[in-house]
C-alpha positions as CSV (number, residue, x, y, z in Angstrom):
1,X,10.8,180.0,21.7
2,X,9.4,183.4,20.7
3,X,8.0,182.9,17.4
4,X,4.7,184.9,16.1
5,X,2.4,184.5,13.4
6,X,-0.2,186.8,11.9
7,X,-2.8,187.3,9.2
8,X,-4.6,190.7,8.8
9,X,-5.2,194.2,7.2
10,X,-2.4,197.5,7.2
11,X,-4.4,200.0,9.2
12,X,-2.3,202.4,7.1
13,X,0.4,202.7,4.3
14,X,3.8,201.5,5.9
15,X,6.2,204.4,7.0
16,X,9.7,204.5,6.2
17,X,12.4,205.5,9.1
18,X,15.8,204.6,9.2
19,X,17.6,203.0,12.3
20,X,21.5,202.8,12.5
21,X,22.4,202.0,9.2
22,X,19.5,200.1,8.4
23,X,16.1,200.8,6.3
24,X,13.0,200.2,8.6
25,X,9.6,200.0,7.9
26,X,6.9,200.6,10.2
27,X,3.4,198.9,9.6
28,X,0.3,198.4,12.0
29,X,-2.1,195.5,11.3
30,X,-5.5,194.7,12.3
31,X,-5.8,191.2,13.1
32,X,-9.4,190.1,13.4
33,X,-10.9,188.8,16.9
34,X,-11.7,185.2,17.5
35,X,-15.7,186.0,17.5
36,X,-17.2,187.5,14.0
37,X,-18.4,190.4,16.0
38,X,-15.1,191.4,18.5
39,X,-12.8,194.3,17.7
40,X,-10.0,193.2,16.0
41,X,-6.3,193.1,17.8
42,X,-3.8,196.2,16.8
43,X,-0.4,195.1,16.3
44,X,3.1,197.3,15.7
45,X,5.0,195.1,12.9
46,X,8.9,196.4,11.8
47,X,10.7,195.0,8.9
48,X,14.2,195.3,8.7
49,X,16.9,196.6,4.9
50,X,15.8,194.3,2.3
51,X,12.2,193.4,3.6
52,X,11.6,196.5,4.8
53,X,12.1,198.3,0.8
54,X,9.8,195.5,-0.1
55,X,7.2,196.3,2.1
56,X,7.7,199.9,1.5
57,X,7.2,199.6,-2.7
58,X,4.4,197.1,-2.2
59,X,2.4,197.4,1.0
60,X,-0.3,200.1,1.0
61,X,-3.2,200.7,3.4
62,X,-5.8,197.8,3.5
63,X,-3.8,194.6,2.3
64,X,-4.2,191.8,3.5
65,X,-0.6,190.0,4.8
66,X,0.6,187.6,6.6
67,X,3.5,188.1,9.0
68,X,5.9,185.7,10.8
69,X,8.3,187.0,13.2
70,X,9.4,187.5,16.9
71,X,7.9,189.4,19.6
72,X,9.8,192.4,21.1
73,X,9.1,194.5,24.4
74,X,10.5,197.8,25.0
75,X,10.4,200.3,27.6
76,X,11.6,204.0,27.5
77,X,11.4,207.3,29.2
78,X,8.6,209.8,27.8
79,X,9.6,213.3,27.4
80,X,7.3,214.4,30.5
81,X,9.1,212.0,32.7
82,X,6.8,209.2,32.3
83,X,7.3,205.0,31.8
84,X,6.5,204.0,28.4
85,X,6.6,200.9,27.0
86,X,4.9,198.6,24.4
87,X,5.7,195.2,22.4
88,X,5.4,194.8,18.7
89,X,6.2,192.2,16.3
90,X,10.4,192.6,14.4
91,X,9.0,190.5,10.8
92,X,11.4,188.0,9.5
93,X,8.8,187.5,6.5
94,X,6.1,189.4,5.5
95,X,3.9,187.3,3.0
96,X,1.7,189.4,0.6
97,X,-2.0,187.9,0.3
98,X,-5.5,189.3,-1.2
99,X,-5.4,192.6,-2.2
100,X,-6.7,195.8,-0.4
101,X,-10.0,195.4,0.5
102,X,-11.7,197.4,-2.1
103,X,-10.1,195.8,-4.5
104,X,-11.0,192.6,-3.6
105,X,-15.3,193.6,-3.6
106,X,-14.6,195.1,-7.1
107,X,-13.4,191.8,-8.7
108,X,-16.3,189.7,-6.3
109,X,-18.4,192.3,-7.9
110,X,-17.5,191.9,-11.1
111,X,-17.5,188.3,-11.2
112,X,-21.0,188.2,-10.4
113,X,-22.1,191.0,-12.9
114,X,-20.1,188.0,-15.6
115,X,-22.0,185.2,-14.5
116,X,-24.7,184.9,-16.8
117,X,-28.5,184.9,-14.9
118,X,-30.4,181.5,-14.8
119,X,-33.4,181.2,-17.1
């Protein structure tokens, strides 16, 4: 079974490539650590044609998603003649949570600037 699920932030807006044929999109999200103080986890995410225009029109830096998806390893050849490799996650679904960050503190703050004071 190789089956991955995530939840976290788009360290940037997703980049669009294409790939024999196909539209690709190219995301990296911040998954938070396990302890409230640890650096969160970086992880490579790709979305594949119709997903991967979705992502592209929707997805900007800071949203929060949720990604399901396999885990893929590759290895290649660097231009200097060293090994590279590195794994990242090909998306089957990409779900579309809260909003980007900021967005989010601007309604919390303006739900609290609603609320009316207690006498």
């Amino acid at each position: 079974m190789n089956t991955v699920q995530l939840i976290g932030r788009l360290t940037r807006d997703p980049e669009a490539h294409e790939g024999n044929g196909h539209q690709v999109a190219r995301m990296r999200v911040a998954v938070p650590g396990r302890d409230r103080d640890a650096e969160p986890d970086y992880v490579d995410v790709v979305a594949f044609d119709g997903l991967a225009a979705t992502c592209l029109e929707y997805l900007e830096k800071g949203r929060q998603v949720g990604v399901s998806g396999r885990l893929n390893y590759s290895e290649w050849e660097a231009d200097d003649g060293s090994r590279r490799s590195k794994h990242q996650v090909i998306a089957r679904d990409v779900e579309f949570l809260g909003g980007r960050r900021s967005d989010e503190e601007t309604d919390s703050d303006q739900a609290q600037e609603a609320e009316p004071a207690a006498a």
